[in-house]
C-alpha positions in Angstrom: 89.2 117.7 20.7 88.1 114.0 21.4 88.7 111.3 18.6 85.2 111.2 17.7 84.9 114.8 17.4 88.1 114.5 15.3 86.2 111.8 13.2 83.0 113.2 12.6 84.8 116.6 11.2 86.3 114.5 9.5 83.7 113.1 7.5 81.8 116.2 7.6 84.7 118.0 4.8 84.8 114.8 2.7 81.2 115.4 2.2 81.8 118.9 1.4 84.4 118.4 -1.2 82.7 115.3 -2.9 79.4 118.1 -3.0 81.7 120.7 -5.1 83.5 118.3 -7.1 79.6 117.4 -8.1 78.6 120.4 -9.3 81.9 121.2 -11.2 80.9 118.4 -13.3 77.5 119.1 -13.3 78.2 122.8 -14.7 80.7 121.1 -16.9 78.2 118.6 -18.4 76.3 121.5 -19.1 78.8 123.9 -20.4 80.2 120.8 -22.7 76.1 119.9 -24.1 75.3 123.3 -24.6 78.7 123.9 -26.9 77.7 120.2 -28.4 74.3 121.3 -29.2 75.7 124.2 -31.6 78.1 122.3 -33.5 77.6 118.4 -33.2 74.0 116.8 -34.4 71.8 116.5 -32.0 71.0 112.9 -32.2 74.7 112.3 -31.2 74.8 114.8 -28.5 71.4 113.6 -27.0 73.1 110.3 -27.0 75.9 111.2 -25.0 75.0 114.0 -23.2 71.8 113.1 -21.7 73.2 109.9 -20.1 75.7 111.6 -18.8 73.3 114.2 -17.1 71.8 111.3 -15.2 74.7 110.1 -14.1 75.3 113.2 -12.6 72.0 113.7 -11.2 71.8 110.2 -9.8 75.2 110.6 -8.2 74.4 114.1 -6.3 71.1 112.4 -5.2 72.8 109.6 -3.9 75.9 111.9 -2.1 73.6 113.5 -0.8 71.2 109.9 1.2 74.9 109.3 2.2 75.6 112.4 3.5 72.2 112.8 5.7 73.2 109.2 6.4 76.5 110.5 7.7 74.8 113.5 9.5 72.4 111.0 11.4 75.5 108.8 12.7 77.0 111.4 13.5 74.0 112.9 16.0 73.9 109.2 17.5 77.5 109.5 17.9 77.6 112.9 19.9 74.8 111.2 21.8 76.5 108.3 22.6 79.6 110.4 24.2 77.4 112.5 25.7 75.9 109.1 27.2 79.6 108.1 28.1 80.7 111.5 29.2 77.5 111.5 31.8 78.0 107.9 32.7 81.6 108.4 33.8 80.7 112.0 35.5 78.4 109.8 37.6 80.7 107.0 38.5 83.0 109.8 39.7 80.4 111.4 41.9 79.7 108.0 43.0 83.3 107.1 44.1 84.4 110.7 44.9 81.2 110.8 47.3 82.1 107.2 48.7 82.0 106.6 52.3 85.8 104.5 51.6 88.2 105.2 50.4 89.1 104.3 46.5 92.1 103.4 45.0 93.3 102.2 41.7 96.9 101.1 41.4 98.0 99.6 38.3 100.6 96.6 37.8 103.3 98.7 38.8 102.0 99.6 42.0 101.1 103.1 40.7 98.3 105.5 41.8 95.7 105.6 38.9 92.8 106.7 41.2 92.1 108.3 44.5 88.9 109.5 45.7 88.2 112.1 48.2 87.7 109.9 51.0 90.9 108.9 50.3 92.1 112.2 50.7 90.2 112.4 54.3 91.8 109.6 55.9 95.2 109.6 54.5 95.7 113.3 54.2 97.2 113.6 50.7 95.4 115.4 48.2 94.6 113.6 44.6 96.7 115.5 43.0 99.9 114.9 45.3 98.7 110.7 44.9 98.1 110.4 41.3 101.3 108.9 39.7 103.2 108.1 43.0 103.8 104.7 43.9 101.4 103.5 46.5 103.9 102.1 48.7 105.4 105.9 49.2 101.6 107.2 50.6 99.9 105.1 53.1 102.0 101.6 53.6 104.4 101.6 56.6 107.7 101.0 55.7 108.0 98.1 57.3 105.2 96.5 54.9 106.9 97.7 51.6 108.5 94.5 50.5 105.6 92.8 51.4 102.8 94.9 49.2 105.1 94.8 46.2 105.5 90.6 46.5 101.7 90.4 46.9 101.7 92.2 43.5 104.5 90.1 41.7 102.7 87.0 43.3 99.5 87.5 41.7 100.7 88.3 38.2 102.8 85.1 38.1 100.3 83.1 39.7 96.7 85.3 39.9 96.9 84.5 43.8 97.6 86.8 46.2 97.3 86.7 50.1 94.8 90.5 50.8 92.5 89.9 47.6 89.1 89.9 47.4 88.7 89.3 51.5 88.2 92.3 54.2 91.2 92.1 56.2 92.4 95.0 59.2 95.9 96.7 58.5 97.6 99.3 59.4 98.0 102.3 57.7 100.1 105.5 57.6 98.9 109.1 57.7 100.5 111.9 55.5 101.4 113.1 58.8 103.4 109.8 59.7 101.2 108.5 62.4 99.8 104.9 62.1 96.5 103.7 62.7 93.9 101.1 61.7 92.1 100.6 58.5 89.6 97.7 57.1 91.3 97.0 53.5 89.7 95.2 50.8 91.6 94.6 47.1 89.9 93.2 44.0 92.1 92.6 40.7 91.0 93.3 37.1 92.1 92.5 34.3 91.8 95.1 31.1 93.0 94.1 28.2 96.8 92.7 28.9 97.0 94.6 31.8 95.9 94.2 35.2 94.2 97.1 37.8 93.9 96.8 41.7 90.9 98.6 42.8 91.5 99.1 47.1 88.6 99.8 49.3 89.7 101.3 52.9 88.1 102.2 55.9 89.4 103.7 58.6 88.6 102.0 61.7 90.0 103.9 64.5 87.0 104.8 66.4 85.7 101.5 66.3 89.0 99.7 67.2 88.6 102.8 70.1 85.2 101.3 71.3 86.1 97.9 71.0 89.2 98.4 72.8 86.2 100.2 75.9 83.8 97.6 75.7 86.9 94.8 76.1 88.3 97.4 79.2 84.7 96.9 80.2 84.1 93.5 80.4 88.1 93.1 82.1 86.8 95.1 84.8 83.2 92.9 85.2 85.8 89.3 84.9 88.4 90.9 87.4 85.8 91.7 89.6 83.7 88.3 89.5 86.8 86.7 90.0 88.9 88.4 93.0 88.2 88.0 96.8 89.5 91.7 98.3 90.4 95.4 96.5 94.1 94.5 96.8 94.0 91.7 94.8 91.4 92.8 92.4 93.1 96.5 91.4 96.2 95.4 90.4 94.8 93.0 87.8 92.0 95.8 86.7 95.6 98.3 86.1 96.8 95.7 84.2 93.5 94.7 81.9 92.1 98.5 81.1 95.8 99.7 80.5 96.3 97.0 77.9 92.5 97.4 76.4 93.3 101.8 76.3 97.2 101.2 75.0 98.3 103.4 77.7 101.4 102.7 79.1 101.7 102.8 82.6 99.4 101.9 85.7 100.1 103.1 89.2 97.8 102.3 91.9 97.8 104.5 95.3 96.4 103.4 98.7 94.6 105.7 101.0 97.3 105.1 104.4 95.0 106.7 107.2 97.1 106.9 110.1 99.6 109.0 108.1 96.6 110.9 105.6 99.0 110.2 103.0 98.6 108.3 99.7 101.3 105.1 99.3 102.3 103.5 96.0 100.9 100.0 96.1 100.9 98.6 92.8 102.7 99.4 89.0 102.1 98.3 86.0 103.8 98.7 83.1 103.0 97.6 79.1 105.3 95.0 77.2 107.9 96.7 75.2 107.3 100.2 77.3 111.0 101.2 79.1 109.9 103.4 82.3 111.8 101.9 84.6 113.3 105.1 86.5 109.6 106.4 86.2 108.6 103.4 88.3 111.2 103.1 90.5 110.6 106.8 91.8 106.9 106.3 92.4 107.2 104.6 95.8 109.5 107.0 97.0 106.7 109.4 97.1 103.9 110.3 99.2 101.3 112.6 98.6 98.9 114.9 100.5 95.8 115.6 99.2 96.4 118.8 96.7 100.0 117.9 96.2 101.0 115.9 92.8 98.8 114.7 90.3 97.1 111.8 93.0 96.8 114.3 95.7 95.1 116.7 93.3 92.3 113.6 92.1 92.6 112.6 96.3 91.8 116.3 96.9 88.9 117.2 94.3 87.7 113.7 94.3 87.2 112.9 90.3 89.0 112.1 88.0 91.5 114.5 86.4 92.8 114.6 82.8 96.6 116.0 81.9 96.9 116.4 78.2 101.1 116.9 78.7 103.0 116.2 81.5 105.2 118.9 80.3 102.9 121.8 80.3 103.0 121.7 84.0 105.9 121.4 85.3 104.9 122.2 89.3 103.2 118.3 89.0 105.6 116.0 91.2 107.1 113.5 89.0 107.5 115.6 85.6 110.8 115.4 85.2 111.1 111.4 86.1 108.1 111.2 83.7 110.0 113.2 80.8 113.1 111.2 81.2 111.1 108.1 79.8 109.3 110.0 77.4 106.0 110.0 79.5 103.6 112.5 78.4 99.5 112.1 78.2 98.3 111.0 82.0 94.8 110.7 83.4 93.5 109.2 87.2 90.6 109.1 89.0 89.7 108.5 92.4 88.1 104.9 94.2 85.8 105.9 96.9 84.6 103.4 99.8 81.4 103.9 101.6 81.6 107.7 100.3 85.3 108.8 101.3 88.2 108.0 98.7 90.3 105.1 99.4 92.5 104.7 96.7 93.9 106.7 93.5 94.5 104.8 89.9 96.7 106.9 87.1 97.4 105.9 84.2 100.3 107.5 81.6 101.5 107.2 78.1 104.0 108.2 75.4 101.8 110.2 73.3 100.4 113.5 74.1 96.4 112.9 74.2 93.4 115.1 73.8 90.8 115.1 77.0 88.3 112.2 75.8 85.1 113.4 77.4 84.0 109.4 76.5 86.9 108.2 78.2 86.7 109.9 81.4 82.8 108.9 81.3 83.7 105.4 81.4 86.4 105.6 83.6 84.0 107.1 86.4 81.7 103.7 85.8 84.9 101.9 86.1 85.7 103.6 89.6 82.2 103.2 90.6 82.2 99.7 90.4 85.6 99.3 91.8 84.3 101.1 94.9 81.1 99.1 94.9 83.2 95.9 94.8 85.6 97.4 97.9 82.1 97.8 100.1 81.3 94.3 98.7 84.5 92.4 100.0 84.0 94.6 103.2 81.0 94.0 103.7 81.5 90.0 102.8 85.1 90.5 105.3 83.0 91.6 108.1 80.4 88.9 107.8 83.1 86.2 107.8 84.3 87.3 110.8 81.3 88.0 112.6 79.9 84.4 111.6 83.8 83.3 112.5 83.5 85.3 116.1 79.6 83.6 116.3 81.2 80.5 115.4 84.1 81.2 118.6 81.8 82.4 120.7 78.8 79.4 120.5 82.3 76.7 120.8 83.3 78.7 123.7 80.4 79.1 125.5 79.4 75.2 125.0 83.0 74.2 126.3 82.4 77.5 129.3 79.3 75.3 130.4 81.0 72.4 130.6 83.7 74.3 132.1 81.5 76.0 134.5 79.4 73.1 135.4 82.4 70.7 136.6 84.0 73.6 138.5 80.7 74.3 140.0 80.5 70.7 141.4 83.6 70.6 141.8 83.6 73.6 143.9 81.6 72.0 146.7 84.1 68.9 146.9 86.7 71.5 147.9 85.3 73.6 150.3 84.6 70.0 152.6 88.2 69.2 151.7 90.2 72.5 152.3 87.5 73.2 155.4 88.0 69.6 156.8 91.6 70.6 156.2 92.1 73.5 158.0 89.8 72.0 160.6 91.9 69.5 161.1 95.4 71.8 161.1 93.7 73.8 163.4 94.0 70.7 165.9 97.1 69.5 165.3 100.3 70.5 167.2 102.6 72.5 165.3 105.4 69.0 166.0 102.7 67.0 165.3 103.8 64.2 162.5 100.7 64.2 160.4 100.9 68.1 160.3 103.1 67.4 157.2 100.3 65.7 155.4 97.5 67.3 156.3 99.2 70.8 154.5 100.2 68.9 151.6 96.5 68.1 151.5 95.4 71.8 152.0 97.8 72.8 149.4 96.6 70.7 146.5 93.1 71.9 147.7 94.2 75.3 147.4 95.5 74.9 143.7 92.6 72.8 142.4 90.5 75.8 143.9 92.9 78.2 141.5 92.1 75.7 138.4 88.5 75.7 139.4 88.7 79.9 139.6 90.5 79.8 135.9 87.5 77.7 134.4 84.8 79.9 136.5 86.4 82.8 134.7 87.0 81.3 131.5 82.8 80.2 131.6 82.0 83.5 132.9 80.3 82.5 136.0 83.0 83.9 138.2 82.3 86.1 141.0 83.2 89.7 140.6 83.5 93.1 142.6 83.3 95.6 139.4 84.3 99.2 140.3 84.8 102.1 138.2 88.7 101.7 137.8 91.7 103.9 136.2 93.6 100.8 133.9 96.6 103.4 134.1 96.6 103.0 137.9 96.5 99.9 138.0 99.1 99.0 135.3 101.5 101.5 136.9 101.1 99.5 140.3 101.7 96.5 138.5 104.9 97.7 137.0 107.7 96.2 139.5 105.8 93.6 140.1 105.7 92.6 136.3 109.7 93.7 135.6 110.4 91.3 138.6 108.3 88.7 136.4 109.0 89.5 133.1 113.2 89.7 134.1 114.5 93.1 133.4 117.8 91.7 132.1 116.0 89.5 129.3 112.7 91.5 128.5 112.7 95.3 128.1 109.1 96.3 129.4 107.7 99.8 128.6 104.5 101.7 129.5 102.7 103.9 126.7 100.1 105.3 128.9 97.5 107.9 127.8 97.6 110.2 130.3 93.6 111.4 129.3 92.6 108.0 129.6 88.8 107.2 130.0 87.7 105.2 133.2 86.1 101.4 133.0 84.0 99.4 134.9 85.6 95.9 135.9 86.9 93.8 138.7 90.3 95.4 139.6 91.7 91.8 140.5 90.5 90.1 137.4 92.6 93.0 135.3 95.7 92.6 137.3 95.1 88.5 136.4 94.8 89.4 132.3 97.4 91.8 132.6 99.7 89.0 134.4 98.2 86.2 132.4 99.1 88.6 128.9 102.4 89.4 130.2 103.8 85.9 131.3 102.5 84.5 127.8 104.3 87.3 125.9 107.7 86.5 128.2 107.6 82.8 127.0 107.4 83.7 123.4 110.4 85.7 123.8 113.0 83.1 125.4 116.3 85.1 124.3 114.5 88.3 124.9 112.8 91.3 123.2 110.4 94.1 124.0 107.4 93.9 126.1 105.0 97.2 125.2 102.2 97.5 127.0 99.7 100.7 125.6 96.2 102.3 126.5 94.8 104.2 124.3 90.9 105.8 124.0 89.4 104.3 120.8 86.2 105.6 119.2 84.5 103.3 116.5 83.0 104.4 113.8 81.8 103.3 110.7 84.9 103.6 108.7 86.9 102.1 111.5 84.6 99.2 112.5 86.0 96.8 110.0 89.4 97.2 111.4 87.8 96.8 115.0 87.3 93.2 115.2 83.1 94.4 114.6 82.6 96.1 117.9 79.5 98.3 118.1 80.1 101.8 117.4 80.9 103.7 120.1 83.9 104.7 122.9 86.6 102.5 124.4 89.5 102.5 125.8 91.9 100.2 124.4 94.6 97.9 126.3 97.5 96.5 124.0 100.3 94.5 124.9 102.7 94.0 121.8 105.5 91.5 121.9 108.4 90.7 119.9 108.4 86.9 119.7 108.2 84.6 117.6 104.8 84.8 116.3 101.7 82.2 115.8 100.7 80.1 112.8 96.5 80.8 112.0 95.7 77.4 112.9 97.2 77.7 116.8 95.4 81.2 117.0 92.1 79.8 115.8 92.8 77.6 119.0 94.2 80.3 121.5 91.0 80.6 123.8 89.7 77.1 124.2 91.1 75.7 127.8 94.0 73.2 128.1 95.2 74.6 124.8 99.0 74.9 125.2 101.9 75.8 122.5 103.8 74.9 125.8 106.1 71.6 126.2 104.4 69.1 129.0 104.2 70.3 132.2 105.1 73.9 131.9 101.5 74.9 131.2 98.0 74.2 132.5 96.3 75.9 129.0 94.0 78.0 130.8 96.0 81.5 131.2 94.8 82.7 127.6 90.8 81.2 128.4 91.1 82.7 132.0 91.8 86.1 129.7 89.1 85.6 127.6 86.8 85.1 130.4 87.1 87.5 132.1 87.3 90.2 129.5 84.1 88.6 128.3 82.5 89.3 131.5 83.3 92.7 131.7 82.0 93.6 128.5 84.9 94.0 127.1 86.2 92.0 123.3 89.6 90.1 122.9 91.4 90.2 119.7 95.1 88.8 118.3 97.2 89.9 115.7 99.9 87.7 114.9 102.5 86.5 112.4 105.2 84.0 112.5 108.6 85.6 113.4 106.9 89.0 114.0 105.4 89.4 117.4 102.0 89.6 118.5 99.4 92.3 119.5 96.7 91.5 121.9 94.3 93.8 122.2 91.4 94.6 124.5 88.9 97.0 124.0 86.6 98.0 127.5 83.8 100.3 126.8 84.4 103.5 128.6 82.2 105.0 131.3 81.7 108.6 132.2 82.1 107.8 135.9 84.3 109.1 138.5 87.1 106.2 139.4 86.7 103.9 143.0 89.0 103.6 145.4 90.3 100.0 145.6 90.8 98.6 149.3 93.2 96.9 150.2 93.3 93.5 151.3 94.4 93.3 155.2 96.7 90.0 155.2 95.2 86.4 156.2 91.4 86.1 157.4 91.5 85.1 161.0 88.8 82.9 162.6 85.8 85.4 164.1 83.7 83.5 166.8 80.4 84.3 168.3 77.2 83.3 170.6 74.5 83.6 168.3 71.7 81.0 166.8 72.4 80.1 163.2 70.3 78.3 160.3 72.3 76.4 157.7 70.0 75.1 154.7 72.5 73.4 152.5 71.7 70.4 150.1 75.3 69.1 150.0 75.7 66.6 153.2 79.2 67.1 153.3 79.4 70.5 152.8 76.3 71.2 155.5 78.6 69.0 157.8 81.8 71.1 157.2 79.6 74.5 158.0 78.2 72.9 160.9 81.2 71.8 162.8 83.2 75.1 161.4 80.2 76.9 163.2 79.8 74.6 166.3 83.9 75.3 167.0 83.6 78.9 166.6 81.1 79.1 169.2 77.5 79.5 167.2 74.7 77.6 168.1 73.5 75.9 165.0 70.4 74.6 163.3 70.8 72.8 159.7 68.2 71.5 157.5 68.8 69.7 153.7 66.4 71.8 152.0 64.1 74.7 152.1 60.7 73.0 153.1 62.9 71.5 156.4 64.1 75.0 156.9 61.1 76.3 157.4 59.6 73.7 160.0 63.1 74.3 161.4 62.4 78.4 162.3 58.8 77.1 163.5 59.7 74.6 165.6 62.8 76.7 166.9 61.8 78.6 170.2 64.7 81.1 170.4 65.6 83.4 168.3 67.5 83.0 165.1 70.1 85.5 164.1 71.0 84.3 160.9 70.1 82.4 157.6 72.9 81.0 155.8 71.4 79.2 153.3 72.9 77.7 149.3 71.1 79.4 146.5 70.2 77.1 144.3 68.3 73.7 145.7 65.6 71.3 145.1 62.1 72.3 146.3 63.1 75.7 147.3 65.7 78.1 146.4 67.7 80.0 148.7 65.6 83.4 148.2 62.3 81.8 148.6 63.2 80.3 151.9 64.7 83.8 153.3 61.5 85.4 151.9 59.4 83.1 154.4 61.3 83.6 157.3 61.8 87.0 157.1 57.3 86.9 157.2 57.7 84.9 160.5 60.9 86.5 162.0 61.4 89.6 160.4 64.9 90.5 162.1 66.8 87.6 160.7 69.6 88.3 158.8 70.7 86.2 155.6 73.9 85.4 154.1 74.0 83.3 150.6 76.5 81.0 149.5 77.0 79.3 146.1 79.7 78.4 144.0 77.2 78.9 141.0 76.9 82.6 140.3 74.9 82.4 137.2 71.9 80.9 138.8 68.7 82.5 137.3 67.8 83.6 140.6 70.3 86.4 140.5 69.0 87.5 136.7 65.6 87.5 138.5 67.1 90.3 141.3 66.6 87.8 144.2 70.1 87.7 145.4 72.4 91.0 145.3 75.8 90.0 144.6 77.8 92.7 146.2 76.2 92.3 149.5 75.3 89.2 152.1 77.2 86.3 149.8 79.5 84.1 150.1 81.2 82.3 147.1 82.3 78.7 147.4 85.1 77.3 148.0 85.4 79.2 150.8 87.7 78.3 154.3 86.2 78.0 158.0 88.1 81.0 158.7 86.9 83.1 155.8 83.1 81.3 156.5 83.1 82.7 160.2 84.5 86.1 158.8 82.2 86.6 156.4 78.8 85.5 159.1 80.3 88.0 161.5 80.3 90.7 159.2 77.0 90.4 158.4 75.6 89.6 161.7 77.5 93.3 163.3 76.2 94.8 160.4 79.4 95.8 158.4 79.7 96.5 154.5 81.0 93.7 152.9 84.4 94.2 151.5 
């Protein structure tokens, strides 16, 4: 029974007595006037009696105001509780229905209040709260001396650090695990007393989200902000691991040659101790279906492990339960559709799948594959505008090249011609013999210089052939352990024995192979290992990047590895221009490495070095392969010998000195001849001329009139001459335009007297040019 039930009961039997004690006396008062009436005189008992019978009734008409006053009071007083009782009914609805948590403490620190939400994010019940100290429910133990100065603070001082501000805590669960909570305290004072009404929210799955969206936007800066996939996944490990609180990154590398994956990168969280977990990782390899990274390589998605432990057949359980390693998850990267790369991640705790997670993850992995295609994409346009960039300096300095040796080429057939002319009169005791072949002999290498530049500019003469690179590198082989010093280089051949056939000058591939060769011998003074390899080579679209951008397609490939010492990137940005030489002065013209380029160049081939200092170098060569059956390569016969004959020849040369050297070398060897400067002169020449003429040798290029035009005349006025070309310029449009054939009827300058009369009587019997 409440107190005001209590009261108005109360109040209710006072009334009730005061009622009968009325009408005692007002039966007395009657009993005592009656008796009066029969023995006292009436006047006297009408004096007292009757005054007293008001009295009475007055009084029982004024208990009885008072008592419907008290009845009244006591109606607004059941409806005032009823008021109060309703009131507090509904402020409990109100804070049991809450979407916070409520919680009263008093001074003490004691649990006056706990509403249901309490109950749901804590996990203790209001009955098991009431009375208990907070501290002993949902503060971490670590924050107990802390909570219960806050209190002693503000009752000294009515300050305290968490009042009346939102502030984000952690909390602990019934169940002893910790997590987040928005907290809010406001004091109140009642009476002498103070109360501490807390308002908590628990903030898990937002801390969850935030933590997503911060993984999110890692990613995004990581990714604005790195130049290649190796640099960029690392730091991605590192940002999303922190962001998740997971506890350990591991990033796997696709290694194609082997089709297994490699551990590349680890990561691990501040305060985490998996050090024997790490240290195991890059002792392992995996195949696709084997471990947890071959299983994501394998299915290629991402794969969730809610315990470690439950499955024990995954490589690297029992390193992982040593450090306590439990909840894992991964998922693949894929590059231009095929997977490249695996990224797990591990923790302590035991974790459910996260459906969200995993979502997230696979936008994360998408954009970290997007990112790879970027940088290789961005990679191979570098080095195609690099190789542009190469090729436009090299063919600018390959026309300057080209156009001194070309000129140059004409000074030294009159000089070693004249020469030989000369040797060929002199007496073997005669004493300018001695000077004259020291004359022929700087001749003949100036030629050789002028040969290197022709090749290095492309515009040397060649006699392609469909060859077998093994053949000729096996022919090569004494010749190059002679060169290379078999005592001080170890050479060795890695031949594939199914190697496809190319088209190129056999000659000019002996002269790379040489070139390649000697190079690598220098840049292994105290001695090494000399490997040269052929392999056949098909580019494709995942191997182009790593196939210095050829065209898709078949090769074969030509690789000579050395064990030197290596090249810096600046002297290998330099390695192909002529008269470029690592080499002291004097031991080196610069032009061995140009020559190589040349001709590789010109037989469609692409050069490319791999280098490092202290590590060796790779050249390597890749000819595209042809499906046709290999040429035999003649063999040269020993020195050219001078060839004589009777018949009527017509030089057309521009070049006095040159048009004098062919004359005389002509007039000696028994020809009758007929010159003329240019074409216009030739032609009034074969008029004029009565006899016949057996032969045109005319230059190809000249003013007025090429070479082909003027045969093309003749040949309408004396249609059984013969023609032979000569130029030391073998690019001249007119061979682009099909006027000249190179292969047949041409004679490349600098050429001797011997091989000139050679060469005319070949043609003029008729025989296939060599």
């Amino acid at each position: 029974m409440t107190q005001l039930e209590e009261r108005r009961a109360s109040t209710a039997r006072r009334y009730e007595w005061l009622t009968f004690v009325m009408v005692l006396i007002t039966l007395f008062s009657l009993g005592v006037g009656t008796f009066l009436l029969g023995h006292v005189e009436r006047s006297i008992v009408a004096a007292v009696w009757i005054p007293l019978l008001v009295l009475v009734l007055w009084s029982t008409a004024r208990l009885r105001a008072e008592y419907r006053q008290a009845q009244q009071e006591s109606a607004w007083a059941r409806a005032a509780e009823a008021a109060l009782l309703q009131s507090q009914e509904r402020n409990r609805a109100i804070v049991d229905t809450a979407l916070d948590g409520v919680i009263t403490i008093d001074a003490a620190g004691i649990v006056t209040e706990w509403n249901a939400q309490a109950t749901a994010i804590f996990g203790w019940t209001r009955d098991e709260a009431m009375g208990k100290p907070l501290s002993e429910t949902i503060i971490p133990e670590r924050d107990h001396e802390a909570h219960a100065q806050g209190i002693r603070e503000y009752l000294q001082s009515g300050l305290g650090p968490v009042l009346n501000r939102r502030i984000e805590i952690s909390a602990r669960h019934k169940e002893g695990h910790e997590f987040p909570v928005e907290l809010a305290v406001s004091p109140a004072r009642i009476g002498e007393t103070y109360i501490f009404s807390a308002f908590v929210r628990d903030i898990t799955d937002r801390r969850r989200d935030e933590r997503r969206v911060a993984s999110q936007h890692a990613v995004t800066r990581v990714l604005s902000e790195a130049v290649t996939l190796e640099e960029a996944v690392p730091n991605i490990i590192h940002a999303v691991g922190e962001s998740l609180e997971w506890d350990v990154g591991v990033f796997w590398r696709v290694d194609k040659p082997s089709g297994t994956l490699r551990c590349l990168h680890q990561w691990q969280a501040a305060g985490v101790c998996a050090d024997e977990f790490i240290a195991a990782n890059p002792l392992h390899g995996f195949k696709p279906g084997k471990g947890l990274p071959g299983l994501i390589w394998e299915r290629g998605q991402p794969v969730w492990v809610r315990d470690l432990m439950s499955d024990p057949a995954l490589v690297r359980a029992e390193a992982a339960t040593k450090v306590g390693i439990h909840g894992a998850f991964g998922f693949p990267i894929r590059i231009s559709g095929e997977v490249d790369g695996v990224i797990e991640f591990f923790s302590r705790q035991v974790h459910e799948p996260d459906e969200e997670l995993l979502s997230m993850i696979a936008d994360v992995a998408l954009r970290i594959g997007q990112f790879g295609e970027r940088t290789r994409a961005e990679e191979a346009l570098r080095q195609t505008e690099a190789q542009l960039r190469q090729a436009q300096k090299m063919e600018a300095v390959g026309r300057l090249a080209g156009g001194v040796a070309h000129d140059f080429n004409n000074l030294l057939t009159v000089i070693r011609g004249y020469s030989e002319l000369v040797l060929g009169r002199l007496t073997p005791g005669d004493p300018s013999r001695r000077e004259m072949e020291e004359v022929k002999k700087a001749a003949d290498r100036a030629t050789g210089l002028t040969s290197q530049l022709l090749a290095f500019s492309r515009r040397q003469f060649v006699a392609t052939k469909i060859v077998d690179l093994n053949a000729i590198i096996t022919n090569m082989d004494g010749m190059l352990r002679r060169l290379l010093g078999e005592d001080v280089v170890d050479l060795c051949l890695d031949l594939d024995p199914r190697l496809a056939s190319i088209k190129a000058d056999p000659g000019q591939l002996e002269q790379v192979i040489m070139n390649l060769a000697v190079n690598a011998r220098d840049a292994m003074p105290t001695g090494g290992r000399l490997t040269i390899e052929t392999r056949n080579a098909v580019v494709d679209k995942s191997s182009q990047h790593e196939t210095m951008m050829l065209e898709k397609g078949s090769y074969v490939l030509l690789a000579i590895r050395d064990t030197g010492e290596g090249m810096s990137e600046d002297t290998q940005s330099h390695l192909f221009e002529p008269f470029f030489t690592t080499k002291e002065k004097g031991k080196g013209t610069g032009l061995g490495l140009s020559t190589v380029y040349g001709i590789v160049k010109q037989s469609g081939g692409t050069i490319g070095i791999e280098s490092k200092l202290g590590q060796g170098t790779v050249c390597k060569i890749f000819f595209p392969k042809v499906d046709e059956a290999v040429q035999d390569v003649p063999v040269a016969n020993g020195a050219v010998g001078r060839a004589v004959g009777r018949e009527t020849i017509l030089v057309v040369e521009d070049d006095p000195s040159v048009r004098g050297l062919v004359q005389e070398a002509l007039r000696v060897s028994g020809y009758d001849v007929l010159v003329a400067r240019h074409g216009i002169e030739a032609l009034l020449t074969g008029a004029k001329h009565m006899g016949p003429i057996h032969l045109l040798l005319t230059d190809v290029a000249m003013p007025q009139m090429s070479g082909p035009e003027v045969a093309e005349k003749l040949a309408g006025v004396r249609p059984d001459i013969k023609v032979l070309y000569m130029s030391g310029y073998p690019d001249h449009p007119v061979f682009e335009q099909g006027g000249v054939k190179r292969d047949t009827a041409f004679l490349h300058k600098p050429f001797t007297p011997a091989v000139l009369t050679q060469k005319i009587r070949e043609v003029l019997d008729g025989k296939e040019p060599a």
